[in-house]
N, CA and C atoms as an extended XYZ file, in Angstrom:
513
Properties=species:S:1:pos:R:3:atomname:S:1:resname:S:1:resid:I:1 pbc="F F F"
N        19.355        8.558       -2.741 N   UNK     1
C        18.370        7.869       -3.540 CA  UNK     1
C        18.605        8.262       -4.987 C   UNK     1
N        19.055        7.268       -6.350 N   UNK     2
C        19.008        7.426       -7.423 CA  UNK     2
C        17.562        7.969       -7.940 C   UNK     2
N        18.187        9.063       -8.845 N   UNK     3
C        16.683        9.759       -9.701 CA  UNK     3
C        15.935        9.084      -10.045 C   UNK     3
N        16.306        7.828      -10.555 N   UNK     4
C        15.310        7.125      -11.117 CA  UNK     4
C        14.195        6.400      -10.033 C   UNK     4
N        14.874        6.205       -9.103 N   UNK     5
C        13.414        6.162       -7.631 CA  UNK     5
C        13.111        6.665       -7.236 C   UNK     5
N        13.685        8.241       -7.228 N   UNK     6
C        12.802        9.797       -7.262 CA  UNK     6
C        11.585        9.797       -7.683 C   UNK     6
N        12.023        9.512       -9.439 N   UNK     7
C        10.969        9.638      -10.552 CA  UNK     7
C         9.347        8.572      -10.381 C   UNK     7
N         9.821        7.428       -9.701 N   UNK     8
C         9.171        6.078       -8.885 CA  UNK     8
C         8.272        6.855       -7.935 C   UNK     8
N         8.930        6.900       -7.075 N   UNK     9
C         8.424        7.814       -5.928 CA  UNK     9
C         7.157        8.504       -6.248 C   UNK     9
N         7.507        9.593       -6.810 N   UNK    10
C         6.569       10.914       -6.800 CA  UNK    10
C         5.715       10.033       -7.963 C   UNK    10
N         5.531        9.423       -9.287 N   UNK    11
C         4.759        8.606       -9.914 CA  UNK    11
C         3.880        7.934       -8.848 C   UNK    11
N         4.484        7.513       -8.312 N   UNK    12
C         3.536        6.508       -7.307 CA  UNK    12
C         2.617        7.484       -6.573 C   UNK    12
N         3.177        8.372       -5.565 N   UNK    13
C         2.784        9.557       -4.910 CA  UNK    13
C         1.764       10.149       -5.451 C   UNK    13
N         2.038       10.834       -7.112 N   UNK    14
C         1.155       11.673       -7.659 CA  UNK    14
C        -0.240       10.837       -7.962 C   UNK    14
N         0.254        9.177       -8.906 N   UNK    15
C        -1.149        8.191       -8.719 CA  UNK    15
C        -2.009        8.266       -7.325 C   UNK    15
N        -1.304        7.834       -6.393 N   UNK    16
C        -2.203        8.063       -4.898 CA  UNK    16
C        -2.681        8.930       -4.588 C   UNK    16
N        -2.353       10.124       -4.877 N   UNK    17
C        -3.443       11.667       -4.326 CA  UNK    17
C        -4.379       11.593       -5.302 C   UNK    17
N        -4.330       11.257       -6.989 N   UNK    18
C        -4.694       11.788       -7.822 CA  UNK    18
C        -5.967       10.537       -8.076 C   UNK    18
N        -6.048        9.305       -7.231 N   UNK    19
C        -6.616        8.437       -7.036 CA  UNK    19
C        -8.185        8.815       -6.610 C   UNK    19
N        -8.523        9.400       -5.751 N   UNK    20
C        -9.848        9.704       -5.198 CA  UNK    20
C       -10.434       10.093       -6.125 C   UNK    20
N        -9.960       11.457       -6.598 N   UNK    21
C       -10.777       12.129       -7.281 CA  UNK    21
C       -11.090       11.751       -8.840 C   UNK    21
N       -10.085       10.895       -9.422 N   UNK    22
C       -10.360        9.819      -10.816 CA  UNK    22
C       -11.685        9.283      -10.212 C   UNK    22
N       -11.588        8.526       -8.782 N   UNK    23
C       -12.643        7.679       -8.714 CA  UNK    23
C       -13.931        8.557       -8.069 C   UNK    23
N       -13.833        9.496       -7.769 N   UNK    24
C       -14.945       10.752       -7.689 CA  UNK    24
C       -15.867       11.290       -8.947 C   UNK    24
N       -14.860       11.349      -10.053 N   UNK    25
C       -15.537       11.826      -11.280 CA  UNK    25
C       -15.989       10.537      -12.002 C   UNK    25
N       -15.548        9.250      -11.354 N   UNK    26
C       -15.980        8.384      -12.576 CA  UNK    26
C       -17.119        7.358      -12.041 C   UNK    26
N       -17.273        7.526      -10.846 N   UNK    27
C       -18.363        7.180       -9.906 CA  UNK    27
C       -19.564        7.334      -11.098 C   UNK    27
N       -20.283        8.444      -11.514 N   UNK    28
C       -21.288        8.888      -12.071 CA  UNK    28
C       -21.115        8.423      -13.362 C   UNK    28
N       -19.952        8.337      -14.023 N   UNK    29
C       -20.115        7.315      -15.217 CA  UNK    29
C       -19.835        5.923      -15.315 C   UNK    29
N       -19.129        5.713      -14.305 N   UNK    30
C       -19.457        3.435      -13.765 CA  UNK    30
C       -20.799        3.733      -13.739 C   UNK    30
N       -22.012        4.032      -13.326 N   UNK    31
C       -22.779        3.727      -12.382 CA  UNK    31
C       -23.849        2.621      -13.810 C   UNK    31
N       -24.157        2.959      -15.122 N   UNK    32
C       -24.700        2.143      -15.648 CA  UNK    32
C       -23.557        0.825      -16.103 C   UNK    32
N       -22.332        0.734      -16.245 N   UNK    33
C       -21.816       -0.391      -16.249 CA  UNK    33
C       -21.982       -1.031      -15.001 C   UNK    33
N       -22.173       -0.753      -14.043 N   UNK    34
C       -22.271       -1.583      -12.848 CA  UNK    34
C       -22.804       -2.517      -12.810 C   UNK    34
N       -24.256       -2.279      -13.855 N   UNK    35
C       -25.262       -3.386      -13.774 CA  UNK    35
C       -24.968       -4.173      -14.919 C   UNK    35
N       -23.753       -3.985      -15.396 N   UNK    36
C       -23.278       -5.196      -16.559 CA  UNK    36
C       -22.668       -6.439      -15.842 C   UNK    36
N       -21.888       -5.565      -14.593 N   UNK    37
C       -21.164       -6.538      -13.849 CA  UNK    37
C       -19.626       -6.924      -14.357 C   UNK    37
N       -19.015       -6.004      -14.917 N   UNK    38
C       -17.697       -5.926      -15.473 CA  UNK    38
C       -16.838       -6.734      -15.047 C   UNK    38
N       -16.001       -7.793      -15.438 N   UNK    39
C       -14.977       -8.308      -14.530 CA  UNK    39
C       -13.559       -7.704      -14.966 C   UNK    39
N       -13.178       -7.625      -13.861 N   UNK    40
C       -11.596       -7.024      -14.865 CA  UNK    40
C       -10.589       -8.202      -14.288 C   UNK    40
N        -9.612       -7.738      -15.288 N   UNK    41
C        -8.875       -9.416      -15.762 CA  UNK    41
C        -8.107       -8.846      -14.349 C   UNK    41
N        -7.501      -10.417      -13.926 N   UNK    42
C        -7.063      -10.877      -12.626 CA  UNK    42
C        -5.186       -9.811      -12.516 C   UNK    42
N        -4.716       -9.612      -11.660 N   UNK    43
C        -3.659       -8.930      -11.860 CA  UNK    43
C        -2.608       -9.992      -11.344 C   UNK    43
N        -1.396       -9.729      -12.276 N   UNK    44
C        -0.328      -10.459      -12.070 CA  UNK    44
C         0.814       -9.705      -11.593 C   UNK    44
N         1.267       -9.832      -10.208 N   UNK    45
C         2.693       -9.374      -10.285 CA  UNK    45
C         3.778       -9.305      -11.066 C   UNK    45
N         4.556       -8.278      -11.117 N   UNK    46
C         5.397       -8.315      -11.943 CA  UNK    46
C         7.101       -9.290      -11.206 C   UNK    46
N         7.270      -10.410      -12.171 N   UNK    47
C         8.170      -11.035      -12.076 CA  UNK    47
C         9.735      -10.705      -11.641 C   UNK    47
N        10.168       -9.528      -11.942 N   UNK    48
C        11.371       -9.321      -11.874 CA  UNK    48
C        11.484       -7.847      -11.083 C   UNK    48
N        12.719       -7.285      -11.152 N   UNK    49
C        12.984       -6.094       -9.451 CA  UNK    49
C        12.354       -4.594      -10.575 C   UNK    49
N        12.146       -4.800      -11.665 N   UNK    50
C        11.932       -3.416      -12.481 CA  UNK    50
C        10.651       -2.476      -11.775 C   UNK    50
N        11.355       -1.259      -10.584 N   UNK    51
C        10.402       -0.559       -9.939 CA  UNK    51
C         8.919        0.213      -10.978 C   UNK    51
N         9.290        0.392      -12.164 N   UNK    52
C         8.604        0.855      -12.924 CA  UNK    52
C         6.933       -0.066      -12.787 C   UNK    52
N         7.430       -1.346      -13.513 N   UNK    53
C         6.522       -1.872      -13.145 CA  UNK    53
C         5.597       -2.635      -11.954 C   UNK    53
N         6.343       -2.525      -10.940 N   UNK    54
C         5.902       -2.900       -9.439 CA  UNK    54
C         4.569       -1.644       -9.066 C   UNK    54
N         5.141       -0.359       -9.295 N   UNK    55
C         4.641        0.980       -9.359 CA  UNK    55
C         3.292        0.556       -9.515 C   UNK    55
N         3.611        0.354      -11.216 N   UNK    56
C         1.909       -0.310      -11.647 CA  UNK    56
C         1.312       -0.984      -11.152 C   UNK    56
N         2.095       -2.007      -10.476 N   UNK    57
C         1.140       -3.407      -10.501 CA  UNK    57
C         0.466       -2.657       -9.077 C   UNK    57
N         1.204       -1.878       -8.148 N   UNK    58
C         0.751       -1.529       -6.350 CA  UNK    58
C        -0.328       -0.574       -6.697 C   UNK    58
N        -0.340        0.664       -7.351 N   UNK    59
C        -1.164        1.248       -7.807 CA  UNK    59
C        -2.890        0.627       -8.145 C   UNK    59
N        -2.616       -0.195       -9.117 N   UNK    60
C        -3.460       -1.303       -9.415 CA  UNK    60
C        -4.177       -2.070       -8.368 C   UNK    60
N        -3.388       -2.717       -7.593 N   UNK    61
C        -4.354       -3.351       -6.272 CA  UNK    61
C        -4.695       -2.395       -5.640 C   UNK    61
N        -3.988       -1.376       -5.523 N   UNK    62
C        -4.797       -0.138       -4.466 CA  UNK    62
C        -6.026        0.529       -5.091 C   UNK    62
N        -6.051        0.509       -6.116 N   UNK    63
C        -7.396        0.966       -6.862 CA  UNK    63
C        -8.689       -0.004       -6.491 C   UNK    63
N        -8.326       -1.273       -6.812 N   UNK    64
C        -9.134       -2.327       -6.553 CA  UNK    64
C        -9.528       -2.445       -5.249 C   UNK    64
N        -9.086       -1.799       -4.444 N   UNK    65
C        -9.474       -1.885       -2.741 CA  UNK    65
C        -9.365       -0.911       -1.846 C   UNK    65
N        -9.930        0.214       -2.794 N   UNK    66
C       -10.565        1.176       -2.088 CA  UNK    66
C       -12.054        1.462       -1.340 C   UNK    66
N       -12.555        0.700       -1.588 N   UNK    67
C       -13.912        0.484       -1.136 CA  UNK    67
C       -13.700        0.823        0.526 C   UNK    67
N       -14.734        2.006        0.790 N   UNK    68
C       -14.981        1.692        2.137 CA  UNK    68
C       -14.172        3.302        2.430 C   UNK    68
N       -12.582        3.835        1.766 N   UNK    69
C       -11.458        4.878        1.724 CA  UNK    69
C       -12.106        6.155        1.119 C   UNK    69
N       -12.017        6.761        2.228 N   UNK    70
C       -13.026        8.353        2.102 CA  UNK    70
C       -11.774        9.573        1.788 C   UNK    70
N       -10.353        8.960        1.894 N   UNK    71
C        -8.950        9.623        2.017 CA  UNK    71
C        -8.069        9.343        0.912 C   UNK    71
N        -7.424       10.039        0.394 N   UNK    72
C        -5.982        9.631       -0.397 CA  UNK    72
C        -5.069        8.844        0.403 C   UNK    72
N        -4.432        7.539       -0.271 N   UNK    73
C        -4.324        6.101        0.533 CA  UNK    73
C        -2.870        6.513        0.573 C   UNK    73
N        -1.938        6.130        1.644 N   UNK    74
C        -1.117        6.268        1.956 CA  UNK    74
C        -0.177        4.873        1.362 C   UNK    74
N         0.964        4.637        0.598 N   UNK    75
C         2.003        3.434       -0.185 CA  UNK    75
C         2.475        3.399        0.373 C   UNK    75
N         3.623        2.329        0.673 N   UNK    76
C         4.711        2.473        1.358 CA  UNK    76
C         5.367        1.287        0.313 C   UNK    76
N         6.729        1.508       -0.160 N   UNK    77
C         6.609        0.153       -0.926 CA  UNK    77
C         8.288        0.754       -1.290 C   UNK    77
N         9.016       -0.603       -1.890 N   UNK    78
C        10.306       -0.355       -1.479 CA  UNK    78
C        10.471       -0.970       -2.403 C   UNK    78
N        12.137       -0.701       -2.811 N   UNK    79
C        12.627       -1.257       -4.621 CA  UNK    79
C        13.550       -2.582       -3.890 C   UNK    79
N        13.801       -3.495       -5.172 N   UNK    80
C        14.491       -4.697       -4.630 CA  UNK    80
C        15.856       -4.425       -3.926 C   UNK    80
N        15.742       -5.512       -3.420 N   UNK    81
C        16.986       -5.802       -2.250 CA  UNK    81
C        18.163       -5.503       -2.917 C   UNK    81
N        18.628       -5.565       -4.227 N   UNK    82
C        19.689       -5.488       -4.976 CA  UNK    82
C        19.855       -4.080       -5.259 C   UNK    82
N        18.947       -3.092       -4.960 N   UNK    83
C        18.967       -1.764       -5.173 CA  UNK    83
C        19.980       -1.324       -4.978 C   UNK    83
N        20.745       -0.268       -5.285 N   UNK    84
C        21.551        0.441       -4.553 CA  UNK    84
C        21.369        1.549       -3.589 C   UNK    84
N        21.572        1.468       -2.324 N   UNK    85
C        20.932        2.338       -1.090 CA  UNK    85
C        19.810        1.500       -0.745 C   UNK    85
N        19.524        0.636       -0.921 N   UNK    86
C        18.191        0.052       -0.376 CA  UNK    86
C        18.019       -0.009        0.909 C   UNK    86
N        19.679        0.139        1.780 N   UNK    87
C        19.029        0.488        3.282 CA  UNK    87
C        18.322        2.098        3.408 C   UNK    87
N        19.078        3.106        2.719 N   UNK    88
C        18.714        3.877        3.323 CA  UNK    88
C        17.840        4.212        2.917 C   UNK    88
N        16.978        3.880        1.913 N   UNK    89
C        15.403        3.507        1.225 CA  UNK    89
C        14.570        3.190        2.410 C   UNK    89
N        15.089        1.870        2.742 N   UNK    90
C        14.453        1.469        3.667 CA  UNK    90
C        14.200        2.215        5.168 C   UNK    90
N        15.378        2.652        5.683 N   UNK    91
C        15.269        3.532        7.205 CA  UNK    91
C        14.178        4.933        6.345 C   UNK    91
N        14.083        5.107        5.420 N   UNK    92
C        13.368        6.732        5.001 CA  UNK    92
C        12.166        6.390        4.940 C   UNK    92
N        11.674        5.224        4.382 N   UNK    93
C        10.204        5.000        4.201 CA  UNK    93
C        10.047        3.962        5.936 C   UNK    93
N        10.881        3.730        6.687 N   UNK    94
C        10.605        3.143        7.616 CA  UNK    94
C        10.002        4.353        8.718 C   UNK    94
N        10.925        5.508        8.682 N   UNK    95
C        10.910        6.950        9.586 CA  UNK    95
C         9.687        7.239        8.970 C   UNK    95
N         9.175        7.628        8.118 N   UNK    96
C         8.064        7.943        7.245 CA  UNK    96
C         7.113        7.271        8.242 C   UNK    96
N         6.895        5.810        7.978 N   UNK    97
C         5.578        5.255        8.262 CA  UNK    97
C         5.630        5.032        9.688 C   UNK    97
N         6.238        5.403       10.732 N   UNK    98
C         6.213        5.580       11.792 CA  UNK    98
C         5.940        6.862       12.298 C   UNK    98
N         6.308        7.795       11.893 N   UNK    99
C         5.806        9.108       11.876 CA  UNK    99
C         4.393        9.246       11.681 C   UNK    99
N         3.821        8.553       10.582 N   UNK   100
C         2.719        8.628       10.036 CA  UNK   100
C         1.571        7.737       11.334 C   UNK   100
N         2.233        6.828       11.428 N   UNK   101
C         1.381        6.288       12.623 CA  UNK   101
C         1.065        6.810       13.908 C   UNK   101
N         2.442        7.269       14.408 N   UNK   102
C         2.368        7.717       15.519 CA  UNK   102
C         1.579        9.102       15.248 C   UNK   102
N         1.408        9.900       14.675 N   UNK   103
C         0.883       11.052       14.726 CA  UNK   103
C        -0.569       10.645       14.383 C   UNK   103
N        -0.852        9.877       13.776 N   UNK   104
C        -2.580        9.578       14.076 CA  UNK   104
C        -2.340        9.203       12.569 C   UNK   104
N        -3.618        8.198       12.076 N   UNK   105
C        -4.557        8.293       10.994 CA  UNK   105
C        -6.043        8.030       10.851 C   UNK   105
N        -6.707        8.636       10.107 N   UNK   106
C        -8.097        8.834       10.965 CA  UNK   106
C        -8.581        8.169        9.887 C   UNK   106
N        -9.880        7.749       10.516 N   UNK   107
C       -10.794        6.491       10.491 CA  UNK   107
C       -11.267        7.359        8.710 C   UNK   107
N       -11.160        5.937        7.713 N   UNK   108
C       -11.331        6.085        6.045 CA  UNK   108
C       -10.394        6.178        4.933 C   UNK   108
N        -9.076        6.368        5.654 N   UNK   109
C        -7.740        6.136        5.534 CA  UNK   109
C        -6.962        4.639        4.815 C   UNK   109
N        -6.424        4.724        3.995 N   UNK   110
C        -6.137        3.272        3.481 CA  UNK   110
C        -4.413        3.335        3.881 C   UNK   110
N        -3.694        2.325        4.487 N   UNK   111
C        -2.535        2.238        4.480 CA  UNK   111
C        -1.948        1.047        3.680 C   UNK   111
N        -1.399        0.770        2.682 N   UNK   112
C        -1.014       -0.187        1.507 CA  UNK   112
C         0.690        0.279        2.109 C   UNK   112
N         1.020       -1.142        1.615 N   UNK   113
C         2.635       -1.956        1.726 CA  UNK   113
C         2.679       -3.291        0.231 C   UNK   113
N         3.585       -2.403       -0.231 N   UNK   114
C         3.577       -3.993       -1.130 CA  UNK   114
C         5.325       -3.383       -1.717 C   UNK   114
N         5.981       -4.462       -2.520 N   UNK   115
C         7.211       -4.448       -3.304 CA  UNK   115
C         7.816       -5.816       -3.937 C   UNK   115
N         9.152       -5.542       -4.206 N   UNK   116
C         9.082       -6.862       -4.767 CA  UNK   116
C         9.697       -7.688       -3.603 C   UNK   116
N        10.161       -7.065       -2.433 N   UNK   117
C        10.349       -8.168       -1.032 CA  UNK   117
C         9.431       -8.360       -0.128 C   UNK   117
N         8.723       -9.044       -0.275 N   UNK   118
C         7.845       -9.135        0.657 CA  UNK   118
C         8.608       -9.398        2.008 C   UNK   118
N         9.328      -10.101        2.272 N   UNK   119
C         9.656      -10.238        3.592 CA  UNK   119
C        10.675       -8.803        4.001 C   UNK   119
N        10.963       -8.401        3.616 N   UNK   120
C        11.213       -6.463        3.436 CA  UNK   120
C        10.477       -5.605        3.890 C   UNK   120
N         8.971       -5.568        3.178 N   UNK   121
C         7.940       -4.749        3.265 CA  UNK   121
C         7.041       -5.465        4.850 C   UNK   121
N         7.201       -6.905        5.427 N   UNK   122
C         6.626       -7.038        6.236 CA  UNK   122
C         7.458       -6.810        7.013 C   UNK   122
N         9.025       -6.591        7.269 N   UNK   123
C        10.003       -5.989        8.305 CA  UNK   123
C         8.906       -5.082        8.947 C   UNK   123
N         9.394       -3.754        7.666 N   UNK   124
C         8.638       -2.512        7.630 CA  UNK   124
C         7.801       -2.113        8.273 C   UNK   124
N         6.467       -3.064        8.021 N   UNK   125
C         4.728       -2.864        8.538 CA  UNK   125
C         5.576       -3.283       10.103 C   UNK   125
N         5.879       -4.204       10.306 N   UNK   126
C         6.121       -5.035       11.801 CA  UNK   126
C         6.670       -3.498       12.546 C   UNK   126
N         7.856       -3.096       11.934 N   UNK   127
C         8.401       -1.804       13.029 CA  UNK   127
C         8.069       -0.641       13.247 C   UNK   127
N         7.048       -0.366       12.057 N   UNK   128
C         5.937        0.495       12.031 CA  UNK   128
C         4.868        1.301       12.881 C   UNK   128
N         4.508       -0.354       13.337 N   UNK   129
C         3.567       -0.332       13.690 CA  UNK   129
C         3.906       -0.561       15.937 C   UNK   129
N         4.812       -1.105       15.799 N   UNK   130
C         5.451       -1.278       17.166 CA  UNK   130
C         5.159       -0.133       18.081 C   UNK   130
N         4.882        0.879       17.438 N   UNK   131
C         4.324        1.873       18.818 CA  UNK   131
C         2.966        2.646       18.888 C   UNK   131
N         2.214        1.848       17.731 N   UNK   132
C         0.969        2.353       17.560 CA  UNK   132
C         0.026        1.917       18.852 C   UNK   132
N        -0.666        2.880       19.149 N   UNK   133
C        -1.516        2.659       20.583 CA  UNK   133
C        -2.593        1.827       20.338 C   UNK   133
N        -3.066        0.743       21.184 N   UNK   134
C        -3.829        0.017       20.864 CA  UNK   134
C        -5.312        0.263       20.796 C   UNK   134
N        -5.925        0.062       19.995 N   UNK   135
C        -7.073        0.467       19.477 CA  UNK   135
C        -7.316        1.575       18.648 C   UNK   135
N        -6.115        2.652       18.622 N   UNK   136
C        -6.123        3.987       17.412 CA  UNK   136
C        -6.389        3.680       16.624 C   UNK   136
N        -6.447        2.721       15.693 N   UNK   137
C        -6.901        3.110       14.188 CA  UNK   137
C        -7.622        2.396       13.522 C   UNK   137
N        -9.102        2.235       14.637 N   UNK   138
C       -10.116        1.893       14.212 CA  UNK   138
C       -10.668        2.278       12.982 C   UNK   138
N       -11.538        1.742       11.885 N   UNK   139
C       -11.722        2.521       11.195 CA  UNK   139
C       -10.387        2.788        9.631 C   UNK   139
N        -9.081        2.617       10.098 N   UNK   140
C        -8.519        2.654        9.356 CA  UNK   140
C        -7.774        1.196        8.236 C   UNK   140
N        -7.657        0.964        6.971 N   UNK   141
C        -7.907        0.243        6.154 CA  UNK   141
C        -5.655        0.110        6.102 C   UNK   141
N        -5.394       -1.171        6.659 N   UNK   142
C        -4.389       -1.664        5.946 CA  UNK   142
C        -4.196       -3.089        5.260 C   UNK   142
N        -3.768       -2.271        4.095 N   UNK   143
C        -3.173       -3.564        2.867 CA  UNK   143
C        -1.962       -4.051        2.536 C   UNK   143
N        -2.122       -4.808        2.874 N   UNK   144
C        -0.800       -5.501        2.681 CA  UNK   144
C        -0.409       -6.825        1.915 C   UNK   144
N         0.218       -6.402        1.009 N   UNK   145
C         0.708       -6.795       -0.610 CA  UNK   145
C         1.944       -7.713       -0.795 C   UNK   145
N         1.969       -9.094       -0.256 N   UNK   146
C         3.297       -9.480       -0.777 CA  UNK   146
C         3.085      -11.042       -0.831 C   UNK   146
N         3.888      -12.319        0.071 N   UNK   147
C         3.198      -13.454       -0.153 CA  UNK   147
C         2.844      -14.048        0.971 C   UNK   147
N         2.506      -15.451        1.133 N   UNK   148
C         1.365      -15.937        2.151 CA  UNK   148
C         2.367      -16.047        3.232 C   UNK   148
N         3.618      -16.510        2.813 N   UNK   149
C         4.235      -16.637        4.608 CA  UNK   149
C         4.536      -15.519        5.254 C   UNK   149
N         4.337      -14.233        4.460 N   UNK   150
C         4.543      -12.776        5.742 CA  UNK   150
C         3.214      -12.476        6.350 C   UNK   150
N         1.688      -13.060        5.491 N   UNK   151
C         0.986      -12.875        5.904 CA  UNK   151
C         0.837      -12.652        7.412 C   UNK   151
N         0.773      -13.911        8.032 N   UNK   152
C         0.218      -14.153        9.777 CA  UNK   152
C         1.439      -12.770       10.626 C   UNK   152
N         2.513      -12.766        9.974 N   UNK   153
C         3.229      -12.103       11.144 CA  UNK   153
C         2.741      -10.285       11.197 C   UNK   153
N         2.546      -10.373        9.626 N   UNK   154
C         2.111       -8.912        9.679 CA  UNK   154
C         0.679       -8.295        9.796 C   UNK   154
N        -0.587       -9.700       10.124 N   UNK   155
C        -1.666       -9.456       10.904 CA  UNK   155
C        -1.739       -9.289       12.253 C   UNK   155
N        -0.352      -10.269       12.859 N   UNK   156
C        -0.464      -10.331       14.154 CA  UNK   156
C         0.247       -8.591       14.772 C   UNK   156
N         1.264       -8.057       13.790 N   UNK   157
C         1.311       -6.796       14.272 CA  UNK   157
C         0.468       -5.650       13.969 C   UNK   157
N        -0.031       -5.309       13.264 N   UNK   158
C        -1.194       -4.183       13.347 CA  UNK   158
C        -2.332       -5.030       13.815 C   UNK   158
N        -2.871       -5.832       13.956 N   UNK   159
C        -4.147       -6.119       14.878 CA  UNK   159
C        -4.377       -5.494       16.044 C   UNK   159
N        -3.670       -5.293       17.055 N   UNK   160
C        -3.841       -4.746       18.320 CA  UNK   160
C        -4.311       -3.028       18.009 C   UNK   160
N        -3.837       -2.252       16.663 N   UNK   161
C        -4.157       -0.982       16.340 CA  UNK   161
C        -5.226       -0.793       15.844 C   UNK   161
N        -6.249       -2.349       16.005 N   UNK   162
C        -7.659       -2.522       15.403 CA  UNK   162
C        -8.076       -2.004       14.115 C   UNK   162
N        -6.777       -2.189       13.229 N   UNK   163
C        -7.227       -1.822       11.870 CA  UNK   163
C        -8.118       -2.547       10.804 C   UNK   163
N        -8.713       -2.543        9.804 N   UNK   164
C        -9.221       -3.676        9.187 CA  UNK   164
C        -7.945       -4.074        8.043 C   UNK   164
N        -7.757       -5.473        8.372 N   UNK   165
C        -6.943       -5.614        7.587 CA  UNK   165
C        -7.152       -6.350        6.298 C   UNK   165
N        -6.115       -6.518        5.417 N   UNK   166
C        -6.747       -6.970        4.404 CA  UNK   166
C        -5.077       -7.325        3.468 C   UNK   166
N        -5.082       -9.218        3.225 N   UNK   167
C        -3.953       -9.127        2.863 CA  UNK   167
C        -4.426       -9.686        1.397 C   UNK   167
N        -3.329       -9.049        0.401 N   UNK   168
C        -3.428       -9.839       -1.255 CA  UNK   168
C        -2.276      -10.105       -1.645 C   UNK   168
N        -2.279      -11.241       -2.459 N   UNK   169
C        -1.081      -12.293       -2.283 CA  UNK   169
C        -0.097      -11.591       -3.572 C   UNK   169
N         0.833      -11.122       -4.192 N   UNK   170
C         1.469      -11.175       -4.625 CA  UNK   170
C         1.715      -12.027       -5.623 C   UNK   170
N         0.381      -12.345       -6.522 N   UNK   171
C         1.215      -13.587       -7.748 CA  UNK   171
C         1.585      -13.152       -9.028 C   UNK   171
C-alpha cells in the first residue's frame, strides 16, 4: 500500500474514533441552534479518483447519520480502480470487514461503505457479509454510500443479518 493511502487510511480512521466524542462535546452547544433549525448545504460527491477528497466527502455523510450510533462507526472504503495495488487494498479491507463481522458487532454500532467504485464497495459489503449469522446484528446501523444500481443487491445481502439499513446515493 502506497504512503499516501497510509496517510488516507489512518485520516479517515483517526476522523472515525475522534467522531463521537466531537459530537459528545458539541451536543450541549447545538442544543440552542437546534431550535433555529439549521440546514446544512446538501453534499456533493467528489467527481474524480482523488482519495483525499472522497475521505472528506465519506467522513461527511457519516457524520450526518449518526443518529441512533452509541459507538465509533466502523469505514470501509476503497481508492479507485486505477489505484495501484487496488487488489490488494481490496482483499485487506475485504479480510478486515469479515473479520469484523464474523466476530460480532453489537447493537449502536454504525458500519459505512462508500468510495469512488461503487460497484467495488458493493462487491465488498456482498462478501462481507456472506457469513454473517442471520439475525446477529440487530440493532446494528449499515451505510452504504455509492449509486442506485448497487443499491437492491447490497440490501438484499445484509438484510438477513437484520441490520438497519440505510442507503445514500453518491451524487
Amino acid at each position: 500500500m502506497g504512503n499516501r493511502m497510509k496517510q488516507t487510511t489512518r485520516a479517515l480512521l483517526i476522523a472515525c474514533l475522534a467522531l463521537p466524542f466531537v459530537v459528545a462535546c458539541q451536543k450541549d452547544e447545538a442544543a440552542p441552534q437546534e431550535e433555529a433549525a439549521v440546514v446544512q448545504a446538501p453534499l456533493t460527491a467528489p467527481t474524480t479518483d482523488d482519495e483525499a477528497a472522497w475521505g472528506e466527502y465519506l467522513v461527511e455523510v457519516v457524520k450526518r447519520n449518526m443518529e441512533g450510533v452509541t459507538s465509533s462507526p466502523y469505514l470501509y472504503t476503497l481508492p479507485a480502480e486505477t489505484s495501484p495495488d487496488f487488489q490488494g487494498y481490496y482483499d485487506r479491507q475485504l479480510e478486515k470487514a469479515q473479520v469484523d463481522i464474523q466476530r460480532g458487532i453489537l447493537e449502536g454500532n454504525l458500519l459505512a461503505y462508500g468510495g469512488p467504485s461503487s460497484g467495488k464497495i458493493a462487491d465488498l459489503v456482498i462478501a462481507a457479509f456472506q457469513k454473517a449469522q442471520p439475525g446477529s446484528m440487530k440493532g446494528v446501523k449499515v451505510l452504504f454510500i455509492g449509486k442506485p444500481e448497487d443499491d437492491a443487491r447490497v440490501q438484499a445481502a445484509v438484510a438477513p443479518a437484520g441490520v438497519d439499513y440505510k442507503f445514500v446515493e453518491a451524487k
